[in-house]
Steps between C-alpha positions, in 0.01 A plus 500: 500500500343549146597350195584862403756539803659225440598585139681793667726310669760267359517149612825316467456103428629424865278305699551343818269288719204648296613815605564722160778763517456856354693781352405803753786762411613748788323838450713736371524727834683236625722468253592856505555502865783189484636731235503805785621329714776329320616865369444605825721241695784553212466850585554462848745221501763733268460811734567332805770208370717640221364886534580543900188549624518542894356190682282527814799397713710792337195780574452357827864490594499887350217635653665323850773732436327821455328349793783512715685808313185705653467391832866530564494891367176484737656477787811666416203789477382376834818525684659803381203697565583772784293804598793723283445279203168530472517875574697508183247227300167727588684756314418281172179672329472203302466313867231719602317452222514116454405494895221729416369194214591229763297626786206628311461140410581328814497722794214770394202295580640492875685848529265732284612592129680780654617339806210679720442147661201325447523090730868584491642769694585897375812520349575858429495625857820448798306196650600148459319184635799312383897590516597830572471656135810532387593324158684194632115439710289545208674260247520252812120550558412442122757185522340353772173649554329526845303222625389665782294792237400263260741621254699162274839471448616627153854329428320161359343736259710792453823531346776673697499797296139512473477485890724798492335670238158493715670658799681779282147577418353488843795733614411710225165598622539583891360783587288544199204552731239312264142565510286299689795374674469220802549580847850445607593185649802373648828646657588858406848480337623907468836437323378379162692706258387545162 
């Protein structure tokens, strides 16, 4: 160091083993980020210990709860579902519509934007390659796919409603005779009503 740096920096009288101490002060970013974080930690500790702030334990225990609240009306779905009440649920515009959204993002890239078939099979015409195509066979083929064509199980990444929502659409649209529509494939099933 120069004479000239050293004159910038203070030197206290302390010496020790030849070794002489100086006066180096914290830069003042540091300072200001103890104050932060002392604000900040003040901050924090009055919302969560007098305000009553939720702790992790009480959002995890919560969102457990919705947890459970959902899968339980899940399967209450699941197991009241009967070919009459889902007669009555495809009825639902709102259904239709929401399946339409659902399977334009999932199913379309298999099935054809307007369900003409494109790797996946037709779905607009009488024949099935899975179930017999009644209501009850197409929810049950979106639940559980079929292994056999390639085509995943849904109910891991479905909701319930949103299963049924995607076969309320499906129904919708057989017999709409798209264009460039697949060959048919499967079992003809005559006694799909609409």
């Amino acid at each position: 160091m120069s004479d000239n740096d050293q004159s910038d920096i203070q030197t206290e009288s302390h010496s020790y083993d030849g070794i002489e101490e100086q006066n180096n002060p914290m830069p003042d970013w540091w300072i200001w980020l103890f104050i932060l974080c002392v604000i900040f930690s003040s901050i924090y500790w009055l919302h969560y210990q007098v305000g009553g702030g939720q702790s992790q334990r009480e959002e995890y225990e919560k969102a457990i709860a919705r947890f459970t609240k959902e899968t339980k009306d899940g399967a209450a779905l699941t197991i009241v579902d009967s070919e009459q009440s889902l007669i009555e649920y495809m009825k639902n515009e709102s259904a239709v519509r929401g399946g339409a959204e659902m399977f334009s993002s999932k199913c379309a890239m298999c099935h054809g934007e307007n369900l003409e078939g494109k790797i996946g099979p037709n779905l607009t015409d009488q024949y099935w390659t899975a179930g017999n195509g009644s209501r009850m066979a197409i929810v049950h083929t979106i639940r559980k796919g079929s292994a056999e064509k390639g085509m995943p199980p849904w109910e891991s990444m479905l909701k319930p409603n949103e299963i049924k929502n995607v076969a309320a659409f499906i129904y919708s649209k057989i017999g709409s005779n798209p264009q460039n529509a697949k060959a048919p494939e499967g079992n003809q099933v005559k006694n799909v009503e609409q």
